[in-house]
C-alpha positions as CSV (number, residue, x, y, z in Angstrom):
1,X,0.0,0.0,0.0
2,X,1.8,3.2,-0.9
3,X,1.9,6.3,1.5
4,X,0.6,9.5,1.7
5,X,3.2,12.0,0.3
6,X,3.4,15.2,1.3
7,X,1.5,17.7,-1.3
8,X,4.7,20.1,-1.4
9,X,6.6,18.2,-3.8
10,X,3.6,18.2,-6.8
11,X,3.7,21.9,-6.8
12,X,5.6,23.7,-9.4
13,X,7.8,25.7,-7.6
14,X,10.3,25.7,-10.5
15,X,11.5,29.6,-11.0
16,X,13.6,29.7,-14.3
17,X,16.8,31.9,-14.8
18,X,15.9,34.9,-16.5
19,X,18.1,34.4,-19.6
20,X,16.4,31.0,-20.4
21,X,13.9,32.0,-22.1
22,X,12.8,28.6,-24.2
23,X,12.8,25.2,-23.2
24,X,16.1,24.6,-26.1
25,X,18.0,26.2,-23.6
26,X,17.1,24.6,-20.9
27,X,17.7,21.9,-22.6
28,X,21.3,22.2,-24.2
29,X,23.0,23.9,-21.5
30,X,22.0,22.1,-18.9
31,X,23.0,19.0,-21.0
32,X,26.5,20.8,-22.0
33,X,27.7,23.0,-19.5
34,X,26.5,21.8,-16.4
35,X,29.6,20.8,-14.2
36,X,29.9,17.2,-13.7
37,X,31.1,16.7,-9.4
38,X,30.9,13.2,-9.0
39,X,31.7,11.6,-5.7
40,X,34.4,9.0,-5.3
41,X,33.0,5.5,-6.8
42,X,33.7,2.0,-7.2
43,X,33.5,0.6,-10.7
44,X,31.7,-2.9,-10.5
45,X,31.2,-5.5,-13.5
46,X,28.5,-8.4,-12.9
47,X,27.5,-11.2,-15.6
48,X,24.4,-11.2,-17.2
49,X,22.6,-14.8,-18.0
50,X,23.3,-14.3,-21.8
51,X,27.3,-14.1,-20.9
52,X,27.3,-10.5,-20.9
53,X,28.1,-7.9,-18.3
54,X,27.0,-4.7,-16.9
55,X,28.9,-2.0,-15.4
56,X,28.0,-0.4,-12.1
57,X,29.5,2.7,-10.0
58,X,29.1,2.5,-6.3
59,X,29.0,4.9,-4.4
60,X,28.4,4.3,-1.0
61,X,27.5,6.1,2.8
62,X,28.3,4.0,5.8
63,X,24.3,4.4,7.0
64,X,21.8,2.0,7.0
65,X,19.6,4.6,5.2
66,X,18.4,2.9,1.2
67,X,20.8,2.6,-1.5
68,X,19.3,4.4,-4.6
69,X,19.9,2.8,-8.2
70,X,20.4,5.2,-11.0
71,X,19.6,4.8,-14.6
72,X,20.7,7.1,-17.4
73,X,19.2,8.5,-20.7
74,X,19.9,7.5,-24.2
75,X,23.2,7.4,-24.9
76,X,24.3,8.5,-21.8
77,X,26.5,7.1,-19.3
78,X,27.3,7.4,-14.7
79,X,29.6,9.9,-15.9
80,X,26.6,12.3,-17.2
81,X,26.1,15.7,-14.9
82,X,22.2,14.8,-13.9
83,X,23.7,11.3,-12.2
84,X,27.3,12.5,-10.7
85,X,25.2,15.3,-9.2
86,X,22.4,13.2,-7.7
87,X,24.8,11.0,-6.1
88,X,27.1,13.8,-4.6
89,X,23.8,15.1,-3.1
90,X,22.5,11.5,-2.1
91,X,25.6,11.0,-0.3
92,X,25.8,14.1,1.4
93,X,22.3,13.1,3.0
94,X,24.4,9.9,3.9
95,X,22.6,7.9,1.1
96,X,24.1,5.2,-0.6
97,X,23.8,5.0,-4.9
98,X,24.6,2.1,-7.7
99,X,24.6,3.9,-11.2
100,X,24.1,1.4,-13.8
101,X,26.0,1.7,-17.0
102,X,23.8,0.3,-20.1
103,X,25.1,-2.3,-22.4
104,X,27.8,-0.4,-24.6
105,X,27.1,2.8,-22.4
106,X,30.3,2.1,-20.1
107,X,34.3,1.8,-20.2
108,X,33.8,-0.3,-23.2
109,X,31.6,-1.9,-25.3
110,X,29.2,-4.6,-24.3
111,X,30.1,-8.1,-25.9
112,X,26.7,-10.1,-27.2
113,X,25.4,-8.3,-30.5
114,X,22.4,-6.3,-28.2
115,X,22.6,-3.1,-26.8
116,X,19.9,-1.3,-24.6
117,X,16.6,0.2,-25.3
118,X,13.8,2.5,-23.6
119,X,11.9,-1.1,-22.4
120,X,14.6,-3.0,-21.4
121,X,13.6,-4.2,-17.8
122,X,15.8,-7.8,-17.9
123,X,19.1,-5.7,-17.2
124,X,17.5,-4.2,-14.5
125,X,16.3,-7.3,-12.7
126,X,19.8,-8.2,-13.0
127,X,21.3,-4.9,-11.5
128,X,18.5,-4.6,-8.8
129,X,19.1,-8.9,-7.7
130,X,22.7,-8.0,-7.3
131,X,22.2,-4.9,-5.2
132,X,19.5,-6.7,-2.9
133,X,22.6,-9.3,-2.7
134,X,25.2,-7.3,-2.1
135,X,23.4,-5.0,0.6
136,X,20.5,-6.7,2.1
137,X,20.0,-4.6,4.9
138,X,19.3,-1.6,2.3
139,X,16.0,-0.6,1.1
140,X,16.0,-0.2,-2.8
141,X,14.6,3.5,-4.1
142,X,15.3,4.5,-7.7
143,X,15.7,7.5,-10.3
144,X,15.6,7.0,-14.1
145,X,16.3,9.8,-16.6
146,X,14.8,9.9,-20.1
147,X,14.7,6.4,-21.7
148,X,15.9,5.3,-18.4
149,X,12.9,6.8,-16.5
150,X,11.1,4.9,-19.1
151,X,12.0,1.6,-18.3
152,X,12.2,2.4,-14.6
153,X,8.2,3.1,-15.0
154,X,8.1,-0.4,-17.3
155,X,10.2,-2.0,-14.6
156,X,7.6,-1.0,-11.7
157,X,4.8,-1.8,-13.7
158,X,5.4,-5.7,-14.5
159,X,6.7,-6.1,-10.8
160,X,3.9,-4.2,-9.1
161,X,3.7,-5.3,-5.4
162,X,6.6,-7.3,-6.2
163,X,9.3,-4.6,-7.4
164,X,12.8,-5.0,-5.5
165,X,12.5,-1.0,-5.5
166,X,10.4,0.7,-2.4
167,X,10.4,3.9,-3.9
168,X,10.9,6.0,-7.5
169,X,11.7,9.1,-9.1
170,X,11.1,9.7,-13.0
171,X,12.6,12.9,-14.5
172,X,11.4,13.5,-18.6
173,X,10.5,10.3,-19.3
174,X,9.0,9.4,-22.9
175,X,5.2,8.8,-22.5
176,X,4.7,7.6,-26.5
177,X,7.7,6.4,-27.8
178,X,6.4,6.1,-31.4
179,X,5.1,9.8,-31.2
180,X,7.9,11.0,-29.7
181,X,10.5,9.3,-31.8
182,X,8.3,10.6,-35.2
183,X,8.5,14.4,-33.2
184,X,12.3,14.2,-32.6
185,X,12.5,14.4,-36.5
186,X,11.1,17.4,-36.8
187,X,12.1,21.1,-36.8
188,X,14.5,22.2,-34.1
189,X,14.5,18.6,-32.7
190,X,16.5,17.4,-35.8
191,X,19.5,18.2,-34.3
192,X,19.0,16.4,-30.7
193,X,18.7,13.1,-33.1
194,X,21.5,13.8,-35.2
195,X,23.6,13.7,-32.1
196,X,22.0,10.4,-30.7
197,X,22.0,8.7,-34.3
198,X,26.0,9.6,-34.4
199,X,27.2,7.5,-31.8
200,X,24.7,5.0,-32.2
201,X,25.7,4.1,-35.5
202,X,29.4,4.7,-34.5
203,X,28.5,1.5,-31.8
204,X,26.8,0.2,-34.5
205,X,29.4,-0.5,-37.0
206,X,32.4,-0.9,-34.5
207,X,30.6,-3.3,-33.2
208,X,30.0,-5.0,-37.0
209,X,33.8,-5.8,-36.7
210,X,33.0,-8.4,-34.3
211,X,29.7,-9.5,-35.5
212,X,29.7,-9.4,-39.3
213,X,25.7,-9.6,-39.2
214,X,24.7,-6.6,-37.3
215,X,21.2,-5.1,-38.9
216,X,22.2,-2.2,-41.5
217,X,21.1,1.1,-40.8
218,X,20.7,2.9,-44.2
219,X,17.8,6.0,-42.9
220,X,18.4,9.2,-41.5
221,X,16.5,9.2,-38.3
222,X,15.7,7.8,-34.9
223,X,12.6,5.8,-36.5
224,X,14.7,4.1,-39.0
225,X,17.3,3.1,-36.9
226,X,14.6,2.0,-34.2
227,X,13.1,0.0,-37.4
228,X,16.1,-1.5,-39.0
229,X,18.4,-2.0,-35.9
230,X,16.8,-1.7,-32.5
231,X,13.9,-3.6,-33.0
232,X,16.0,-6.5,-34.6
233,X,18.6,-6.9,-32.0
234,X,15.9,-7.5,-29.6
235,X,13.3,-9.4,-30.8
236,X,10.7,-7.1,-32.3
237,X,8.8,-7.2,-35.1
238,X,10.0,-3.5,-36.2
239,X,9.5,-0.3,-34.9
240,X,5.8,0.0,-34.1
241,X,5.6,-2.9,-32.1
242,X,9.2,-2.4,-29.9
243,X,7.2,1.5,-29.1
244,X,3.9,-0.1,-28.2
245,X,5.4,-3.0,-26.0
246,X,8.1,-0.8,-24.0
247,X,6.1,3.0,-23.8
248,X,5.7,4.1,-20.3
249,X,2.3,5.2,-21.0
250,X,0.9,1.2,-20.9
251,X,2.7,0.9,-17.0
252,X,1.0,3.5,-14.9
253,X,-2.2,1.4,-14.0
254,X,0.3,-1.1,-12.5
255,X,2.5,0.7,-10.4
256,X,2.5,-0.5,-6.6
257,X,5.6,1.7,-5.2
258,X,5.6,5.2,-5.1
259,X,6.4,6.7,-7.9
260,X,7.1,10.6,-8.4
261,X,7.9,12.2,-12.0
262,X,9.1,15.3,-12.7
263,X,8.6,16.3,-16.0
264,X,8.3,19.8,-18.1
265,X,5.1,21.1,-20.1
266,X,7.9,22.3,-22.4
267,X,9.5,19.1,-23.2
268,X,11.0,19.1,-26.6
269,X,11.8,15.9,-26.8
270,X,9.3,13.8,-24.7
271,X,6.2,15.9,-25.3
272,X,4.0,16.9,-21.8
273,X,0.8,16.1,-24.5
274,X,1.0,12.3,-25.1
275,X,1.1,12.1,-20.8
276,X,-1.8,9.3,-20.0
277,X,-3.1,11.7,-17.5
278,X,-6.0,9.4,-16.2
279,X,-4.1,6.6,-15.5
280,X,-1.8,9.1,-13.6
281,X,-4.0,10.0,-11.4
282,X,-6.2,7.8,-10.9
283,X,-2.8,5.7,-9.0
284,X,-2.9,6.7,-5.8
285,X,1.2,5.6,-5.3
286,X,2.1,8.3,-8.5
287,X,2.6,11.6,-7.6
288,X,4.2,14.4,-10.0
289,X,5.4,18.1,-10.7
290,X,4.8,19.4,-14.3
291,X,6.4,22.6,-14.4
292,X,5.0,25.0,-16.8
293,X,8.9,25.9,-17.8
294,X,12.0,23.9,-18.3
295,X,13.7,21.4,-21.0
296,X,14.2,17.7,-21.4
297,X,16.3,17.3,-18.1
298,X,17.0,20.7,-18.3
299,X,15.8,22.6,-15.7
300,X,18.0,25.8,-14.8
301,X,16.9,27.6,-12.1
302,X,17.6,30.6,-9.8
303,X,18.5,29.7,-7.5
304,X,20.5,26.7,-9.2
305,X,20.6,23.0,-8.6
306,X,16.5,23.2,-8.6
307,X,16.1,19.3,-10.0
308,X,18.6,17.5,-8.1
309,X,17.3,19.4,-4.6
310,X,13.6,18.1,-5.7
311,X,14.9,14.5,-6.2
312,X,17.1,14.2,-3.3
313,X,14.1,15.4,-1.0
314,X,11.7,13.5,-2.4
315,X,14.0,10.7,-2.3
316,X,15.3,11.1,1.3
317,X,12.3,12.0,2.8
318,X,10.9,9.7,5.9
């Protein structure tokens, strides 16, 4: 049965610096200049059942208080800003953090043919098994970014009562996948994909050298290489049916941990308007903050460090 939570953290109490005066900026220099201060960490590999491994970075606080697992956004890594900064403030409330490197995100790449993608909820089992293992007398909590925010919200709606994670924070997560993905090639958005579709085909055909009968990739955006590669490498019958199995908005019904998302109305690239609102809030253990300004994980404030204060209280709150 999920608590009551305290009404102050729904409230948009997001004040935007005065020079950001459109969610692209909020977006891409939050993404670009924000200074990365990550705390000391331990780098951890573990095996996967399929004879592959993830990478892990441990950071941890000599409390008993829960150890939070952290999941990055599309082709991102531990070492992005929105996760070094969230552990730094975790540990400073003497919480513990595991920040979970996706297949071909880490040191080095992965070695079956697969990668990641926004539904993949497998590779967190894994991760969260090992942690429960590791540090039994923890309690699990959680915070996904982007993609990962989406399968965190996948991940808590298969388990339901049965999720190895107490409690859950989602910041921009995609609510349509196929919407979204058909949006990011459009206008202004363009260039967001051209930057994920660069290193994801660099992966792609590194990766070839190893495995001569990696999918091709022969379009020019996110959709095409969802169609032709990512859907492939994991089982799907192409695009439309990887979006439809693995979007966020097909989990809400079934969450059974608290849940909080933090998401703006602005959103370039994970649109506010394809949010199943109903579903939302008709779960009493989902609570969220939809801030009328702000970017895609991009939230600068005055004063600063607005995002990862709202996280770390909502996450360390008794």
């Amino acid at each position: 049965m999920c608590q009551t939570i305290k009404n102050n953290f729904t409230h948009d109490d997001f004040t935007p610096v005065w020079w950001a005066f459109n969610t692209h900026i909020h977006t891409i220099v939050a993404s670009q200049f924000t200074i990365a201060n990550k705390p000391s960490c331990k780098r951890v590999e573990i095996p996967t059942q399929d004879d592959d491994f993830l990478e892990i970075d441990l950071c941890l606080s000599n409390t008993k208080n829960p150890i939070v697992a952290l999941f990055h956004g599309l082709e991102g890594s531990s070492d992005r800003h929105y996760i070094a900064n969230l552990m730094g403030a975790l540990l400073k409330k003497g919480y513990s953090s595991a920040a979970l490197n996706f297949r071909g995100c880490g040191s080095r790449l992965n070695d079956q043919k697969r990668f990641y993608h926004s539904g993949e909820t497998e590779d967190y089992t894994t991760f969260l098994k090992w942690l429960r293992e590791q540090h039994p007398d923890k309690e699990i909590y959680a915070a996904g970014f982007s993609l990962g925010g989406n399968a965190l919200i996948k991940y808590l709606g298969e388990k339901g009562e049965d999720s190895l994670i107490e409690k859950a924070v989602a910041v921009s997560p995609p609510f349509d996948l196929k919407k979204g993905s058909l949006k990011l090639h459009s206008g202004f958005n363009r260039i967001y994909e051209a930057r994920f579709l660069k290193t994801m085909v660099e992966k792609l055909e590194t990766k070839r050298i190893l495995f001569e009968s990696m999918p091709v990739y022969n379009g020019n955006s996110m959709y095409e290489f969802d169609d032709q590669v990512t859907a492939e490498l994991h089982g799907f019958d192409g695009a439309d049916e990887y979006y439809e199995e693995c979007s966020s908005k097909n989990f809400f019904n079934n969450v059974r941990k608290e849940l909080f998302i933090i998401h703006s109305k602005q959103d370039p690239l994970c649109p506010f308007e394809y949010a199943p609102l109903e579903d939302i809030n008709e779960n009493p253990c989902i609570q969220y903050c939809m801030t009328e300004k702000g970017g895609h994980v991009g939230f600068l404030s005055s004063p600063r460090g607005w995002l990862i204060k709202k996280m770390t209280s909502w996450l360390t709150v008794d």
